[in-house]
DRENPA-3360 file (N, C-alpha, C; in nm, 2 decimals, always signed):
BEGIN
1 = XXXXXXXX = -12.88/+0.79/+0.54/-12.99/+0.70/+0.52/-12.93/+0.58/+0.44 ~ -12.97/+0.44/+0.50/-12.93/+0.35/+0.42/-12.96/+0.32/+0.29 ~ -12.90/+0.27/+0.23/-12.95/+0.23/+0.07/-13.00/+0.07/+0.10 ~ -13.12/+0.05/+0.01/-13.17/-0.06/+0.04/-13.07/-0.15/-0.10 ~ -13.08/-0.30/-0.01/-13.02/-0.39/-0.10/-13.13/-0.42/-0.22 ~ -13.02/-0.41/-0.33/-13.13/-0.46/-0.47/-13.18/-0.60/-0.51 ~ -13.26/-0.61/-0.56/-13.33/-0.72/-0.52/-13.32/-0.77/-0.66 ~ -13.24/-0.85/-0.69/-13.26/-0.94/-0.81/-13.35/-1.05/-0.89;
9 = XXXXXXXX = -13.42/-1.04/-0.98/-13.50/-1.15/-1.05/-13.46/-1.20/-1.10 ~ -13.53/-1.37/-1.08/-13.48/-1.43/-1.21/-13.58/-1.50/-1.26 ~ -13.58/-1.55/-1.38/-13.70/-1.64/-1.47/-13.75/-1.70/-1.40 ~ -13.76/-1.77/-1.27/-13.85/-1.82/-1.20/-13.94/-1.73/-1.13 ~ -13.88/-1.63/-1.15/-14.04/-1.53/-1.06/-14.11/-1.46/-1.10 ~ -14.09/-1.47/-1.29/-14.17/-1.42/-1.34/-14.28/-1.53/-1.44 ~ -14.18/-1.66/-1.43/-14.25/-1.76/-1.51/-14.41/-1.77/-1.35 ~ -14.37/-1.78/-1.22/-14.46/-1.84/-1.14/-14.60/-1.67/-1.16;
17 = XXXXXXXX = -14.57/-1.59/-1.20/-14.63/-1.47/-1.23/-14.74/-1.48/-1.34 ~ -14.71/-1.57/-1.42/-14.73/-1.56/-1.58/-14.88/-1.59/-1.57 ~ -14.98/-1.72/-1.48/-15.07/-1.76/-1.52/-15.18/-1.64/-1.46 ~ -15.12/-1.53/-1.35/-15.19/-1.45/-1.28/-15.30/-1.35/-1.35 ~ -15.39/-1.34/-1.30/-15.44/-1.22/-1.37/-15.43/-1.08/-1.28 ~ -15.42/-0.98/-1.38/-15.37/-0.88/-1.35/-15.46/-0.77/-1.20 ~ -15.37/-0.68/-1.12/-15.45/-0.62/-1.02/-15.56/-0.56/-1.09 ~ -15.57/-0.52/-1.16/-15.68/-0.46/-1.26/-15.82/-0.55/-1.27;
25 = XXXXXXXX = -15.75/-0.63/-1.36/-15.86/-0.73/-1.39/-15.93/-0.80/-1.25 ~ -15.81/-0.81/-1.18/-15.88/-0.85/-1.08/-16.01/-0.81/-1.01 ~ -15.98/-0.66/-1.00/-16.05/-0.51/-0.91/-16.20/-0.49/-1.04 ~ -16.20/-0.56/-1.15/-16.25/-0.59/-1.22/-16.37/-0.68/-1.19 ~ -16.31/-0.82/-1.20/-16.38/-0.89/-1.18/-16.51/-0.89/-1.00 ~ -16.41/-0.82/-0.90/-16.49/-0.83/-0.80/-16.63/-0.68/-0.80 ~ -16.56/-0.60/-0.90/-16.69/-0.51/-0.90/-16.77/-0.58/-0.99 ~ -16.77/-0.68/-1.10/-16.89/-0.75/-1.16/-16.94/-0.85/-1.10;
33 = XXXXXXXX = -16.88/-0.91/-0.98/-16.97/-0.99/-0.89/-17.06/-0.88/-0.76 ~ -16.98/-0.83/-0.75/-17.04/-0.69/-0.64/-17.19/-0.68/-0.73 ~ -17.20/-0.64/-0.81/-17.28/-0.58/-0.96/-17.42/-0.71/-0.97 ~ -17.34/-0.84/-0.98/-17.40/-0.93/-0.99/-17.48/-0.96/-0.87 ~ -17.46/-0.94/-0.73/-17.49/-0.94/-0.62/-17.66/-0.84/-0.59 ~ -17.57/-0.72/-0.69/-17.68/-0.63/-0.64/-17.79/-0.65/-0.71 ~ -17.81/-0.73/-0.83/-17.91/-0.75/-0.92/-18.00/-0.88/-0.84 ~ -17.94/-0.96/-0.74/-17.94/-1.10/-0.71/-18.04/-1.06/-0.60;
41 = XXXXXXXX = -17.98/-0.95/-0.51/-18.06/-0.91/-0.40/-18.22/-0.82/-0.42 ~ -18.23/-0.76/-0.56/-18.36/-0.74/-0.63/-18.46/-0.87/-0.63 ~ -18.41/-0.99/-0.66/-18.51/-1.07/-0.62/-18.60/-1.05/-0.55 ~ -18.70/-1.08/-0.50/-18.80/-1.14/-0.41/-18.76/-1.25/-0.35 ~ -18.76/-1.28/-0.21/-18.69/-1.34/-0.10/-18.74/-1.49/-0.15 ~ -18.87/-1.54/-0.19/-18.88/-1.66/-0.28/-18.78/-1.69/-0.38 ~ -18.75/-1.63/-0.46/-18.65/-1.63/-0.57/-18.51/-1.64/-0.49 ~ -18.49/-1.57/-0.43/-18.32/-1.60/-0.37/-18.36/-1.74/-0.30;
49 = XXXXXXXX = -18.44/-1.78/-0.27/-18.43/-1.93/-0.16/-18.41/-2.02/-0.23 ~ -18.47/-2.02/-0.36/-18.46/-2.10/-0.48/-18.28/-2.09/-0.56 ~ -18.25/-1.97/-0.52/-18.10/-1.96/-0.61/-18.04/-2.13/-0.53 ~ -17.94/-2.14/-0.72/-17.86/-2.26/-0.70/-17.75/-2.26/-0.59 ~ -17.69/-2.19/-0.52/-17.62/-2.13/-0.42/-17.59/-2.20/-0.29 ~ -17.46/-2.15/-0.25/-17.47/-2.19/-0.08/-17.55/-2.12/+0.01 ~ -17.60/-2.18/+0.11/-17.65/-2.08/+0.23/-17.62/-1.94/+0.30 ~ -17.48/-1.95/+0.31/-17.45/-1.80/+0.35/-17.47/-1.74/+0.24;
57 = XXXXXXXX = -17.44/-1.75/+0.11/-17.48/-1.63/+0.01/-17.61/-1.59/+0.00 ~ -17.74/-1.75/+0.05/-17.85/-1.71/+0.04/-17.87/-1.60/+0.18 ~ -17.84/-1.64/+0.30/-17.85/-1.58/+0.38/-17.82/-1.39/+0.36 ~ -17.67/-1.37/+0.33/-17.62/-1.27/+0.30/-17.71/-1.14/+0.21 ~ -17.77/-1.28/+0.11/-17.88/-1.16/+0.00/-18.02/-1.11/+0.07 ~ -18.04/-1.22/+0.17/-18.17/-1.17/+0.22/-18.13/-1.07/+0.33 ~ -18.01/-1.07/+0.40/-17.98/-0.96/+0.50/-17.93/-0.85/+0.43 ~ -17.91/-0.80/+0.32/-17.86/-0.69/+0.26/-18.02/-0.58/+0.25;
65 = XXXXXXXX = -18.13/-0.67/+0.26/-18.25/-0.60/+0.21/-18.27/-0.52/+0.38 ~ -18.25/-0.56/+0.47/-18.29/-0.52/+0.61/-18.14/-0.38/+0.61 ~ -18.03/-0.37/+0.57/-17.99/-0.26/+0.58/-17.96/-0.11/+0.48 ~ -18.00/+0.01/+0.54/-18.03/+0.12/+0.49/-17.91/+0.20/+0.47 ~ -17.81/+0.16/+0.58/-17.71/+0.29/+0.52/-17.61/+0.24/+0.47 ~ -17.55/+0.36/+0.41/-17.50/+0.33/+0.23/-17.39/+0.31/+0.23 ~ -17.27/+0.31/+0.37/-17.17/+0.24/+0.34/-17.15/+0.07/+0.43 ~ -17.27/+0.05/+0.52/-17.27/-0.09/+0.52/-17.36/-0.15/+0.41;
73 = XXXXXXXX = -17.42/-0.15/+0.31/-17.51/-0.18/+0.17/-17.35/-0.19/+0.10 ~ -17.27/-0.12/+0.10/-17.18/-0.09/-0.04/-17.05/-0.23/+0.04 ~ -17.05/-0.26/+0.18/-16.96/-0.33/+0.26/-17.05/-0.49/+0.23 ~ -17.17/-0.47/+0.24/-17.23/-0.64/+0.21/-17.22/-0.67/+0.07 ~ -17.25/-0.55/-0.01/-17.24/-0.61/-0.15/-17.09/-0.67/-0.17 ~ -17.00/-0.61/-0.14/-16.87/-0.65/-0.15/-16.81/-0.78/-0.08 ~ -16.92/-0.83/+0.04/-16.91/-0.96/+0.07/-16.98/-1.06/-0.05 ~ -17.10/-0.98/-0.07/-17.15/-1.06/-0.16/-17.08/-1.13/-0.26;
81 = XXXXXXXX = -17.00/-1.02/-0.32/-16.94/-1.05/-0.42/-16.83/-1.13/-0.40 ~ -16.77/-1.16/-0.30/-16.67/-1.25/-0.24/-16.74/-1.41/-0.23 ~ -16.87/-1.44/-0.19/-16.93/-1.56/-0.17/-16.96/-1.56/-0.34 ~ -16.96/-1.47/-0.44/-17.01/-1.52/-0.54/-16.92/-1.58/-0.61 ~ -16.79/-1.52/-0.58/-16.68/-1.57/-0.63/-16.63/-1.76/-0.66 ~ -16.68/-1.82/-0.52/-16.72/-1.94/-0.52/-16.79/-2.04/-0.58 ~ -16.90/-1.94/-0.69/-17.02/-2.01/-0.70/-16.98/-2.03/-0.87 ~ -17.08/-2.07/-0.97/-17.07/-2.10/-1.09/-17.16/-1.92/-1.12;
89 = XXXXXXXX = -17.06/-1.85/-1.21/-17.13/-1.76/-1.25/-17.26/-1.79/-1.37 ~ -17.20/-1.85/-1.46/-17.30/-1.89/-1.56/-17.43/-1.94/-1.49 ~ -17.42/-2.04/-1.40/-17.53/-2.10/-1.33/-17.65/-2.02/-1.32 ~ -17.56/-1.87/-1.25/-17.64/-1.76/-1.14/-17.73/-1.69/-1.28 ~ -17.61/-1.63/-1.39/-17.67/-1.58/-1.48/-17.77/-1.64/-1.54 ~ -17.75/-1.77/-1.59/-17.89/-1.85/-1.63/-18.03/-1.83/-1.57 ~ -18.00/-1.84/-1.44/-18.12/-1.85/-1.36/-18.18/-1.71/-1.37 ~ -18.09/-1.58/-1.35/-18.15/-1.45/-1.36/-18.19/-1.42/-1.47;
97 = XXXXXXXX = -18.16/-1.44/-1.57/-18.18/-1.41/-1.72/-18.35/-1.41/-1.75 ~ -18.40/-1.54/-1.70/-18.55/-1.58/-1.73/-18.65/-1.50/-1.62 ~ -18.56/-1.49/-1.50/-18.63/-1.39/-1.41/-18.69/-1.25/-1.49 ~ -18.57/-1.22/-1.52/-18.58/-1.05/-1.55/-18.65/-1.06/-1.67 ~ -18.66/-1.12/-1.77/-18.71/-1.16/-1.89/-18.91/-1.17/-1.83 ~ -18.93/-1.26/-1.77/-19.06/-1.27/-1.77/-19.14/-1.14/-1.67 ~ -19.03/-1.04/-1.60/-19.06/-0.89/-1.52/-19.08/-0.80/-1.66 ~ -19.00/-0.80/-1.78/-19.00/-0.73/-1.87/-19.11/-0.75/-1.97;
105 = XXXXXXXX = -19.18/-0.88/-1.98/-19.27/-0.94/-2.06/-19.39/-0.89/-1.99 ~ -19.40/-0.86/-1.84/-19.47/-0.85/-1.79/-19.55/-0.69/-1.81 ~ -19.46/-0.63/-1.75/-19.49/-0.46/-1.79/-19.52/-0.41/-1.92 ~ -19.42/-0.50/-2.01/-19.45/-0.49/-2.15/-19.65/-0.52/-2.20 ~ -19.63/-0.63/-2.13/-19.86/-0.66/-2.14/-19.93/-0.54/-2.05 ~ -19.85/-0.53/-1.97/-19.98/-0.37/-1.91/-19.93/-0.32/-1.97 ~ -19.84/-0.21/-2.03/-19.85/-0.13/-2.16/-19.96/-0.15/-2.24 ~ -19.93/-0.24/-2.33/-20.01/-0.30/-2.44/-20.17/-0.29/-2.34;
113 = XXXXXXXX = -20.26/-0.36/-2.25/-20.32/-0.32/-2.23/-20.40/-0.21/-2.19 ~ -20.28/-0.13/-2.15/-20.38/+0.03/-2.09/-20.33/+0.06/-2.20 ~ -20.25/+0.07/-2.30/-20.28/+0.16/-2.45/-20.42/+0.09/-2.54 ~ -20.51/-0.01/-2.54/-20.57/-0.07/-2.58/-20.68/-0.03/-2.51 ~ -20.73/+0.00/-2.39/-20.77/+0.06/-2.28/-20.82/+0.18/-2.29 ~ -20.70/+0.27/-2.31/-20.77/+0.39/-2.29/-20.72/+0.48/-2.44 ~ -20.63/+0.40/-2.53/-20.60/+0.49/-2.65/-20.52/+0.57/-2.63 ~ -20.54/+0.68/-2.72/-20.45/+0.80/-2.74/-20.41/+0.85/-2.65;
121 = XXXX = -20.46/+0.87/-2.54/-20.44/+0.96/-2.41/-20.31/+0.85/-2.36 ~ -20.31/+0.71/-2.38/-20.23/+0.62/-2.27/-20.09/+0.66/-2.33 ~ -20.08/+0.68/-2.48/-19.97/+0.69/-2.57/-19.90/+0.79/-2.54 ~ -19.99/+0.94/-2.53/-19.89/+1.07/-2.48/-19.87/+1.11/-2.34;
% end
């Protein structure tokens, strides 16, 4: 068996290395846009039309709702997350923040009302 030739470095191929982020972080970052994707596609199809976004990501989020099995769902999120990559994350988060915020304010008032409602029984 041959011996392979060794492959020498030098400070140029680690300085062009330097600004990279790591395979980790990387595999990282694409499961928190994946993540971010799947929160996106919770919307209601009004709300995604409205996202600040390009078209195919609007498109993409509205077609992920039409399929059921769980390894094409787990293959669009992961596109998702590739078109999100493009976009301003802050932007997306701003915009979802106040969504989920006024969903939680919401349920929070039917609480409070059906405990006001019906009392002790709503509590236990």
């Amino acid at each position: 068996m041959a011996r392979r030739p060794q492959q020498r470095f030098t400070e140029d191929d680690f300085d062009t290395l330097e600004g990279r982020a790591s395979k980790t972080a990387q595999k990282k970052a694409v499961q928190r846009m994946a993540a971010l994707g799947e929160q996106l596609s919770q919307l209601n199809p009004k709300q995604i039309q409205k996202l600040p976004v390009e078209e195919r990501l609007v498109d993409a989020l509205l077609e992920v709702r039409n399929i059921s099995a769980y390894e094409a769902r787990r293959r669009q999120f992961l596109r998702i997350g590739k078109l999100l990559r493009n976009e301003d994350e802050a932007v997306i988060l701003s915009y979802l923040t106040p969504q989920q915020g006024a969903k939680k304010t919401a349920q929070l008032q039917r609480w409070v009302d059906r405990m006001i409602a019906q009392g002790d029984p709503a509590i236990k």
